[in-house]
N, C-alpha and C positions, 0 to 999 in steps of 0.2 A: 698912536704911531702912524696909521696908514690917512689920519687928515693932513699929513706930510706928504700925502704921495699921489701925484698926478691922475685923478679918475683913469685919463686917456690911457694911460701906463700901464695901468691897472689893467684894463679890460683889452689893450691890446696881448699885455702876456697871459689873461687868462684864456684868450680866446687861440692862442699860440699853443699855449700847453692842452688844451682839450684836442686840438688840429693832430699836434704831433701822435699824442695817444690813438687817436683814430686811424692814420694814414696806413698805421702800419697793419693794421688788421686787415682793412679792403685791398692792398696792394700786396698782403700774402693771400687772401680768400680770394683772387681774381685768379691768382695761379694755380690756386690747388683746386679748385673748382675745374680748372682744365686740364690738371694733370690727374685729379678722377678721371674724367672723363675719357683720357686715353689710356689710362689703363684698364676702365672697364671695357673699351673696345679693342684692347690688345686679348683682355681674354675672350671675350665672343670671336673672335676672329681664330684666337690660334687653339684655344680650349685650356693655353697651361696656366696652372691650378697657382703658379707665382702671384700673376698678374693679379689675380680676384682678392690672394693675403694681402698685396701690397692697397691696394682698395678698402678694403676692411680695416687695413690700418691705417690708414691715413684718412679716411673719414669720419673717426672718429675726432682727433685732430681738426680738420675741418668745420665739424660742428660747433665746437667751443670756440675758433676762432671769428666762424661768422657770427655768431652771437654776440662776440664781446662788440664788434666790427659794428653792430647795429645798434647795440646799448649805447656804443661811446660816439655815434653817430647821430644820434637824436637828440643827447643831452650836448651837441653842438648847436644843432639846430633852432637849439630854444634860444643861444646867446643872440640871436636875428632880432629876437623881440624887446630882449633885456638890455644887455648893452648897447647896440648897435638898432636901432628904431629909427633913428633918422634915416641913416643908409638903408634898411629896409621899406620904410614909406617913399621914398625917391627911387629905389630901382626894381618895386614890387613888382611894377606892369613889366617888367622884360624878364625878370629873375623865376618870379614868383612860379609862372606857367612852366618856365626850363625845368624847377625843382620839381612841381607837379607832376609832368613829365617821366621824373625818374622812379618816384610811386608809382604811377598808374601801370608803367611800362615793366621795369626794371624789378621793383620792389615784388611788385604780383606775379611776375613769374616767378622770381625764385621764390617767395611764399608759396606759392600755389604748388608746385613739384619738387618744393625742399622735405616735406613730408613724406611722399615717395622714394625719394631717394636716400633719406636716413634710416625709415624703416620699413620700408615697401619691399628690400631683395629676396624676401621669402612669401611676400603678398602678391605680387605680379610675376607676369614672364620674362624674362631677362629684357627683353627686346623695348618692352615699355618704361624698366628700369632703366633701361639704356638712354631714352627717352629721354628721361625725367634727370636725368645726371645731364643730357646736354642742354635743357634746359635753363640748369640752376647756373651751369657755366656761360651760356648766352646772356644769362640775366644776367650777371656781377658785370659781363664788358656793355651793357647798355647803362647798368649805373654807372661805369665810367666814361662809359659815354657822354651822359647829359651832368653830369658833375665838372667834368672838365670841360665842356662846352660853357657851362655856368664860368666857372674859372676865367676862362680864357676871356671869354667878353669884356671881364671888369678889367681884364691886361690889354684887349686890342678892340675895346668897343666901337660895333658897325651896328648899321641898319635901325638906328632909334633916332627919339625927337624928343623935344623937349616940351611939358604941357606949361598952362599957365602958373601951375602949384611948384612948377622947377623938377617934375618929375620925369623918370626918362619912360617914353612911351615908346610900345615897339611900330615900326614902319616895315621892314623886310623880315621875318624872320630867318627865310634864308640866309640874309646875311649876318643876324645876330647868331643863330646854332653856328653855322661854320664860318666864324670869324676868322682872320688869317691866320691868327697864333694856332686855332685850334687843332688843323689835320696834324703839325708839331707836337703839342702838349699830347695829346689822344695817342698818338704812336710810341711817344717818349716813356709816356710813365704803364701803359699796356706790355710794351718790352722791359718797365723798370720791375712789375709785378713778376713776368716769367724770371726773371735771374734770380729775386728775390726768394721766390718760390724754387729753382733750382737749387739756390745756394743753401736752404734749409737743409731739401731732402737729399743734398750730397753730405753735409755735414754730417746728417741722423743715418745716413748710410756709410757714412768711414768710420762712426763711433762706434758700429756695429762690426765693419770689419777688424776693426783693433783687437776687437773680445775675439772673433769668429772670425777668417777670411773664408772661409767656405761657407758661411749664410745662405743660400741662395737670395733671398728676400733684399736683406744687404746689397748685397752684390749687383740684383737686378737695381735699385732704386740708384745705387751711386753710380752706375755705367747709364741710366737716362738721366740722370741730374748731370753729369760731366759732359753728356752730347747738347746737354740745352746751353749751359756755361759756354761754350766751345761755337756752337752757332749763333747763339742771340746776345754774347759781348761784343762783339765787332758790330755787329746789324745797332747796339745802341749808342756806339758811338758815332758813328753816319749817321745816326738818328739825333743825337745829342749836337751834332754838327750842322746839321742843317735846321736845328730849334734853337741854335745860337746864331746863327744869319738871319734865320728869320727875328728874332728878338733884338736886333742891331738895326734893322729896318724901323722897327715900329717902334723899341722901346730903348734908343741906344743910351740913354743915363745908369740903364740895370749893365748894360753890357761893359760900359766904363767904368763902373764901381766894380763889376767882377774880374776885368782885369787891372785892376790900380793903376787905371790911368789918370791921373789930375790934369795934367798938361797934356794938350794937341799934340799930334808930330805929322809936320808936313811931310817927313821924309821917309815915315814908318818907323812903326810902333814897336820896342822890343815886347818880348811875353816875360812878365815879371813873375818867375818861381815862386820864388816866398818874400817878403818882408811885411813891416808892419805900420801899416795904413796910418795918416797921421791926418784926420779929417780937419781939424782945426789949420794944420798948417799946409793943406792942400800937395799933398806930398808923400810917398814910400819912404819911409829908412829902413837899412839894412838892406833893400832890396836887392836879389839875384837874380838878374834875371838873360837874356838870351836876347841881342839884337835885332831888328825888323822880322823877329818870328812871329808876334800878334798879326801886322799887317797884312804876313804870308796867310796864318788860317784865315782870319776874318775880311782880306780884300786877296786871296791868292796874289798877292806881289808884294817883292821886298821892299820896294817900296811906297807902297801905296801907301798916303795919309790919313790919319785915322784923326777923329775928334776928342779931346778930350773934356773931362767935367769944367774945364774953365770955360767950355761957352753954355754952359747951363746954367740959370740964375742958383746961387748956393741954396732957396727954400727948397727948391725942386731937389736937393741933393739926396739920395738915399744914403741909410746906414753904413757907409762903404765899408770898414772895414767886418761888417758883418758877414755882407758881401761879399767879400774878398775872399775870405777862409770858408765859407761853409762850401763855396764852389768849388774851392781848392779839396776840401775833403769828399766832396762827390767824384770829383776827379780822378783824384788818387785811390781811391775805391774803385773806382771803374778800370784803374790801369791792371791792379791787384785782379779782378774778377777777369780779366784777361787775359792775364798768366796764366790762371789756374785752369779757364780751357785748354790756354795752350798745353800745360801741362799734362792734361789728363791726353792730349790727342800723344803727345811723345811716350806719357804712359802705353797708351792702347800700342803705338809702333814697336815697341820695345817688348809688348804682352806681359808688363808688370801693373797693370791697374788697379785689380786686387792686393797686390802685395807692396808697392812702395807707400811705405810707411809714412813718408816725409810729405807725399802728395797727401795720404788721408788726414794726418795732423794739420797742413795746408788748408785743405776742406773744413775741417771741425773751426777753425781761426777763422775763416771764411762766410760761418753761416750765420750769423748776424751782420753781415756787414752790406747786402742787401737794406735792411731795414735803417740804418745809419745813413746810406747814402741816399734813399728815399726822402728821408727826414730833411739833409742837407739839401737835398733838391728842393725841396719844399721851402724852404729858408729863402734859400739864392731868390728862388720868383715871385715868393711875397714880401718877405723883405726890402727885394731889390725894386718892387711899384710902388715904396713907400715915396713921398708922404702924400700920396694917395689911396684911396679905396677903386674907385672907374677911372683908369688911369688917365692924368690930365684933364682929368672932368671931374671927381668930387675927391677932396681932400678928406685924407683920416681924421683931421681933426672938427671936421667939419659933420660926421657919417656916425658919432658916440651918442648913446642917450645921456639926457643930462641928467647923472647919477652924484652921487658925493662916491669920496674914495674910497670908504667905510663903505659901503652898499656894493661896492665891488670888490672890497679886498676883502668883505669876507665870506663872498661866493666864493674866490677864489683857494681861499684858504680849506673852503669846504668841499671844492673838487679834489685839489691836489693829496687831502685823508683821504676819500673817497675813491680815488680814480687809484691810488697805489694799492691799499687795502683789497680792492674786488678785482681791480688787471691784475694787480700783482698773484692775487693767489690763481686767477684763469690762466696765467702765463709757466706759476708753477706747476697747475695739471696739465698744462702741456709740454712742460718738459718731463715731467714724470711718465708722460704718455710715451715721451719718442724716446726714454731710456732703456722701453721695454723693446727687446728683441723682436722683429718680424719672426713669423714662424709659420709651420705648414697649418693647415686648418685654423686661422686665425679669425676671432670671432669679432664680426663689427655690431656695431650700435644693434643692443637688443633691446624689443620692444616692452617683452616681457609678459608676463599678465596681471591683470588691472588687476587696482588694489581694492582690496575688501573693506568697505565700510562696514559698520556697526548694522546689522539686522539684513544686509543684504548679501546674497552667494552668487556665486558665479553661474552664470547660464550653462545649460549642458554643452553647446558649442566650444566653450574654455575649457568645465570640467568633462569630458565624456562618461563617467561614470556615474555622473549624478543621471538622478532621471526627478522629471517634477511632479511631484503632488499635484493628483486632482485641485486642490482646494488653491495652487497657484497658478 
């Protein structure tokens, strides 16, 4: 069955489906890495005994989710070698070093003070614990840092050369790390992590006020989860707006396929709501859409002219209507997550934030929907540089190892057991974890004492009651 089916195809969706799995892990561990971190310094600062439960509970959390975040992260990084060889022999010398980069930097911090910080709060002095918590959250935004920096290049490659093997060699590196797209992408998806991470711990904080509206735990996590929803949806959509200008500069065929534009308009461009992309016949049907509103955001005037995919050769066309919806669903996720700050702020005016029912059910609807539009975003900008891999410099089809479809459909087949089976049950001890109520004295990741082998006891340090025999 699968010597039917396009190697290229193949290893495009498997390398799709291992991406999706992963996004969502580092883009919730980015935020909850800093939302430790402030509430371990809400409690040094103020002393109350909330702040430290909500810590202890939600690091535990934490822990399962960076884990899964680097498991399903590696076994990405091996598709470089497997399917995709060619694209890694050609952009080794600019890539290779970036990815390095995020190991040496990135990866070794938080290794290095993730150990501290999981079970060090009774080993050290707060202060070092404090430490070692902002550490592990500096490290997660340098891994996005040079991961989206890697990104970004193959979207708006600057600063390289070309050797005589046709590989790209770097010349600037300043200009390869902060390529134009990059200060956009870097912002975009560092504020997509805090809502993401807001919208959880509002969620796991309304389900808790349902059972309990007097929690305190509750109650503190969903009034900081509704202040972050409330300031960092507006700041992403100014952010999402000006990495949609910038992507119209550099890459405007992604930007025409996400607004279903087929045809030019000299005279501006409506913004097309919904209809349903008809790539063969270069054309929307059923479209709704709203007159010279495209032109307005993307050139501020009604009638500014805009280009459409007819003056793009059709190979260069991307998947439009892929395109077209997965941006639509980032969107309309983004409008949603914007209500519901607004909501919670008319809550707080009203001082029913604890008790309207219809806001925490809101919340609870709300907390996956973070991860969803992550995922859509992730769609819209790789999708939308097809059918390239370095944009306008090596094509996808050109960037696959030369596999048969059988050698890749049945990796794939053996992620997609594999990645359900082990995410799926990490995913349900993490909901099992956040079904449990916060509560006073809540106990985080215990160390515990080391386990007893066959012929060996514990040191008197462990057990104090032991004392040692001359003869050991």
């Amino acid at each position: 069955m699968l010597s039917d089916v396009d190697a290229l195809v193949l290893a495009r969706i498997q390398f799709g489906f291992t991406v999706a799995f992963h996004i969502v892990f580092p883009a919730f561990s980015i935020g909850l890495a800093s939302f430790l971190a402030v509430l371990e310094g809400l409690w040094l600062a103020t002393g109350r005994q909330v702040f430290l439960d909500l810590f202890k509970y939600w690091i535990k959390i934490f822990a399962i989710a960076f884990a899964m975040g680097v498991v399903s992260g590696l076994v990405m990084s091996y598709q470089f070698g497997t399917n995709w060889s060619v694209f890694s022999d050609k952009t080794g010398p600019v890539l290779g070093p970036l990815m390095a980069y995020e190991v040496l930097s990135a990866f070794f911090l938080e290794a290095g003070f993730l150990g501290v910080m999981l079970f060090g709060m009774s080993r050290v002095g707060p202060k070092l614990h404090f430490f070692a918590t902002l550490m592990v959250a500096i490290g997660t935004f340098f891994s996005a840092f040079w991961i989206l920096s890697v990104n970004s290049w193959m979207q708006t490659p600057q600063g390289y050369g070309i050797n005589e093997a046709g590989q790209f060699i770097p010349e600037d590196w300043w200009a390869i790390v902060f390529n134009p797209s990059f200060p956009y992408r870097l912002v975009h998806m560092v504020l997509a992590a805090y809502l993401t991470t807001s919208l959880v711990v509002g969620a796991v904080g309304a389900w808790h006020l349902l059972r309990d509206r007097y929690n305190l735990g509750a109650r503190t996590m969903f009034s900081m989860a509704m202040w972050m929803a409330a300031i960092v949806a507006p700041l992403q959509i100014l952010a999402g707006d000006a990495h949609g200008l910038n992507t119209l500069e550099h890459q405007p065929a992604k930007v025409m396929a996400m607004e279903g534009h087929f045809e030019s308009h000299p005279d501006g461009a409506p913004l097309i709501l919904f209809g349903l992309p008809n790539q063969e016949a270069g054309r929307v049907d059923y479209e709704v859409s709203i007159p010279k509103l495209s032109s307005l955001i993307l050139k501020h005037g009604l009638n500014e002219p805009l280009k459409g995919l007819d003056t793009v050769d059709r190979k260069n066309w991307p998947p439009v209507p892929v395109v077209f919806w997965s941006f639509r669903v980032m969107i309309g996720l983004g409008m949603l997550m914007l209500l519901l700050g607004v909501s919670s702020l008319y809550a707080r005016y009203r001082k029913a934030l604890y008790d309207w029912t219809l806001l925490h059910r809101f919340a609870i609807a709300m907390g996956p929907a973070g991860f969803v539009a992550v995922v859509a975003g992730w769609i819209t900008t790789e999708v939308g540089r097809q059918p390239f891999t370095v944009y306008g410099l090596l094509r996808t089809a050109e960037s696959a190892s030369p596999l048969s479809a059988p050698a890749v459909g049945s990796s794939l087949v053996a992620f997609v057991l594999i990645y359900f089976a082990v995410f799926g049950m990490g995913i349900l001890y993490i909901l099992r974890l956040m079904a449990k109520s916060p509560h006073l004295g809540e106990h985080g990741i215990e160390p515990g004492v080391p386990i007893r082998t066959a012929g060996i006891t514990p040191a008197p340090s462990v057990d104090p009651g032991r004392s040692l025999h001359p003869a050991e």
